[in-house]
Structure formats: C-alpha cells, structure tokens
Residue frames relative to the residue before (quaternion, step in Angstrom):
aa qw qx qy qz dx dy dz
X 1.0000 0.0000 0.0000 0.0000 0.00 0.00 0.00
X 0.5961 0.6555 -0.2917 0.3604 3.61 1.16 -1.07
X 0.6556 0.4798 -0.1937 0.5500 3.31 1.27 -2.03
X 0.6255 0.6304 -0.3437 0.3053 3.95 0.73 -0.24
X 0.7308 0.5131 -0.1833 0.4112 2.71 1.19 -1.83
X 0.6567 0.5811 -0.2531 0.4088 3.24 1.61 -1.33
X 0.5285 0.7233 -0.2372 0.3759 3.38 1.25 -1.27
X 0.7743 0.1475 0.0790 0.6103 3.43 0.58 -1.60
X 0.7749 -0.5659 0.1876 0.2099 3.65 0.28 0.89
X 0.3734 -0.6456 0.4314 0.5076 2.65 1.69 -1.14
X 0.5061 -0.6439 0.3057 0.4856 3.19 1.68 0.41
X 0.5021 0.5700 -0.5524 0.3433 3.64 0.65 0.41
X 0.8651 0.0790 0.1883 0.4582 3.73 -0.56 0.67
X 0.1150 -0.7481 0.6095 0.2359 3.83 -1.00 0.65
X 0.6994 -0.4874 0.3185 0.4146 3.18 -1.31 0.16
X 0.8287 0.1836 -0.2144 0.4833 3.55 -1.54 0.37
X 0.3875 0.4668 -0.6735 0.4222 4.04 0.93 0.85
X 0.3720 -0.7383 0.5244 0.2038 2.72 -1.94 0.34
X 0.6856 -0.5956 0.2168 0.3581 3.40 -0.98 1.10
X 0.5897 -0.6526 0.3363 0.3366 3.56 -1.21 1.09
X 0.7053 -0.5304 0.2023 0.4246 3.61 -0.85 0.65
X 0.4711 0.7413 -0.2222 0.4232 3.52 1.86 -0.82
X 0.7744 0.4387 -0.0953 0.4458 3.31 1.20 -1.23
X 0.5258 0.6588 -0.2277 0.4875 3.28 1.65 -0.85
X 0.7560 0.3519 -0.2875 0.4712 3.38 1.31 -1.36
X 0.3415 0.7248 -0.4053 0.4402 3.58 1.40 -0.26
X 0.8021 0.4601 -0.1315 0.3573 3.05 0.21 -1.64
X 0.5093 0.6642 -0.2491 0.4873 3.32 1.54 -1.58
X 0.6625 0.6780 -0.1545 0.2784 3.56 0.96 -1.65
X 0.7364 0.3557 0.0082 0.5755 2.99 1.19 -1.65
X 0.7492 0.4181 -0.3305 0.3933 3.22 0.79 0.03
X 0.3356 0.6770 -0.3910 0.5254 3.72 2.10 -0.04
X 0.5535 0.4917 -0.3135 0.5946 3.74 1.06 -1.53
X 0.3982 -0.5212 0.6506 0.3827 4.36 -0.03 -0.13
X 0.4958 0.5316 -0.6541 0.2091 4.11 -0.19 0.23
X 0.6683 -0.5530 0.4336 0.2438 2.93 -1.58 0.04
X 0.0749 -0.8206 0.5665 0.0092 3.70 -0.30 0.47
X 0.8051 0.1706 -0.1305 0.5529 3.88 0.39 0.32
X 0.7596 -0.4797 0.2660 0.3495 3.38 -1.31 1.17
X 0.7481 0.4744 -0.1996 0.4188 3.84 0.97 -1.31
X 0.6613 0.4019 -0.3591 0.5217 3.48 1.51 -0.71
X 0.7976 0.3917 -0.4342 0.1477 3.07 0.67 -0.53
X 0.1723 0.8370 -0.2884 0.4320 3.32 2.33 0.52
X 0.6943 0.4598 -0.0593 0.5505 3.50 0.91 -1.56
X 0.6981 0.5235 -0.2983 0.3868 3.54 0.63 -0.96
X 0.6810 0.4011 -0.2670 0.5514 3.44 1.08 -1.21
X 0.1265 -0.8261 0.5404 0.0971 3.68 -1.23 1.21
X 0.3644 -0.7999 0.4011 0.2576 3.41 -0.45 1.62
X 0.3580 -0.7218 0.5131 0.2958 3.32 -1.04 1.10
X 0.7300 -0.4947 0.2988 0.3649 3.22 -1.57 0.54
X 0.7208 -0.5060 0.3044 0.3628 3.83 -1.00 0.74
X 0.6059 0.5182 -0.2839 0.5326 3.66 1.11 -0.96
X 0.8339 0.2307 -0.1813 0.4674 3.89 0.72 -0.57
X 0.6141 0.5279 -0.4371 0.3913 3.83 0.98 0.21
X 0.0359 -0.8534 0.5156 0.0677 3.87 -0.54 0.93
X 0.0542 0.8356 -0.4845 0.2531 2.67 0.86 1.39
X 0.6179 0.5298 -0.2067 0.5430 3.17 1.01 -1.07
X 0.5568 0.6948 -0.1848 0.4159 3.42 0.89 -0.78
X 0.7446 0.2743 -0.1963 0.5760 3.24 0.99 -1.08
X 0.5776 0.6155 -0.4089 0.3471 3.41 0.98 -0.82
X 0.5631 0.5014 -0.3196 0.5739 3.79 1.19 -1.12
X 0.4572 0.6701 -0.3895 0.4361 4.06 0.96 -1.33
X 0.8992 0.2782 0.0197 0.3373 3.21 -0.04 -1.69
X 0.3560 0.5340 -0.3831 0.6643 3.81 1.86 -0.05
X 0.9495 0.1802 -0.2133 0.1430 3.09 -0.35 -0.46
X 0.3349 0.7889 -0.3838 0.3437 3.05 1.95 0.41
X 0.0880 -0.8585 0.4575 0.2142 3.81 -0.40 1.02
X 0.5876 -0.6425 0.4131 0.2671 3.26 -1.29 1.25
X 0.3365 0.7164 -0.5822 0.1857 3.39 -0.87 1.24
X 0.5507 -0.5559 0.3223 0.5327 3.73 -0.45 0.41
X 0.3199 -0.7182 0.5787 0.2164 4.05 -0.96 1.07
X 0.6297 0.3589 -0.5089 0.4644 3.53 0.39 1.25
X 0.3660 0.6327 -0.4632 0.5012 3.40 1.22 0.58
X 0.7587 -0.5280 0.3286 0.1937 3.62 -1.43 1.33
X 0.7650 0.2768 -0.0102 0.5814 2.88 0.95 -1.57
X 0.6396 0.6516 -0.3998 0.0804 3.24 0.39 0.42
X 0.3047 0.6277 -0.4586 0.5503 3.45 1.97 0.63
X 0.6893 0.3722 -0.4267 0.4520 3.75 0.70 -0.84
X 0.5580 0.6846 -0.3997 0.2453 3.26 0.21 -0.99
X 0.6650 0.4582 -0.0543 0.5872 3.44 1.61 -1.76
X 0.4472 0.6313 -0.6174 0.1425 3.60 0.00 -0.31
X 0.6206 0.4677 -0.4305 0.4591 3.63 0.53 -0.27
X 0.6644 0.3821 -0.3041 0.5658 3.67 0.41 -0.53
X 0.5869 0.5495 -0.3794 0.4578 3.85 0.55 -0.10
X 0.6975 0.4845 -0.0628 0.5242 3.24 0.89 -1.49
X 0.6012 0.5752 -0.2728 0.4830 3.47 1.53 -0.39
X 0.4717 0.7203 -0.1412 0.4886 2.97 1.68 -1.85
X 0.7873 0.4810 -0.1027 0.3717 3.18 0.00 -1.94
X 0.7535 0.4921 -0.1910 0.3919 3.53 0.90 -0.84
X 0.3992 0.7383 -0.2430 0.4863 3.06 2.06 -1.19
X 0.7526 0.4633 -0.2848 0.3713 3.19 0.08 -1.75
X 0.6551 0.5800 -0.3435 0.3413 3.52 0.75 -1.33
C-alpha cells in the first residue's frame, strides 16, 4: 500500500504536470512578498551565519550525545551533563 501511495502520489497530480492556474497565482503571491517558494529559493533565502556564530554544530554534538533513558529517572541530569554543557554553550 506504502510503495502505491508513494508511487502514484496519492493520486494528486502526475509528475512533471504543471501546477493549476490557482496555484501559480498562489505561488506568484508569495513570491511578490520576496518568500521563498521552491526547495532552491528557499536554499538562497536562508543566510549562513559565519562559522564563529552558528551552533548548529553545537546542538548536533548537544543532541549525539544525549543518553537514552527515561527523563524522570534520578540519574538522568547526570547521565547528560555533556549534552547539557553542550546545550548550555549552544545557547550562548
């Protein structure tokens, strides 16, 4: 059923038609406003910040290293202090 739905769209529409005139003006709409309206603008739109100020990376390590364990368990602030301390640093 999955490989079906995924296959055929879910029956919305086949691939490589173009969008009904309704959607175009949608699209037309949002894109007058400068957003972004497709996978590449919306690529361009977002401006990575320099390397010293994005903590992204931060969380990613933040969030590696968080160990799975039930978070009403005793130990489970100790357990995390590296991911806390990761957290914590992020934010800054």
């Amino acid at each position: 059923m999955m490989l079906f739905l995924v296959t055929n769209g879910c029956g919305k529409g086949k691939s490589g038609t173009k969008p009904s005139a309704e959607i175009e003006a949608k699209l037309a709409a949002i894109r007058q406003v400068g957003e972004p309206v497709t996978p590449a603008e919306l690529n361009q739109w977002y401006v990575e910040p320099p390397a010293a100020e994005n903590a992204a990376a931060l969380y990613a390590q933040a969030f590696a290293a968080l160990v799975s364990e039930d978070a009403d368990s005793p130990s489970f602030v100790e357990k995390n202090q590296k991911a806390l301390q990761l957290l914590h640093q992020a934010a800054t």
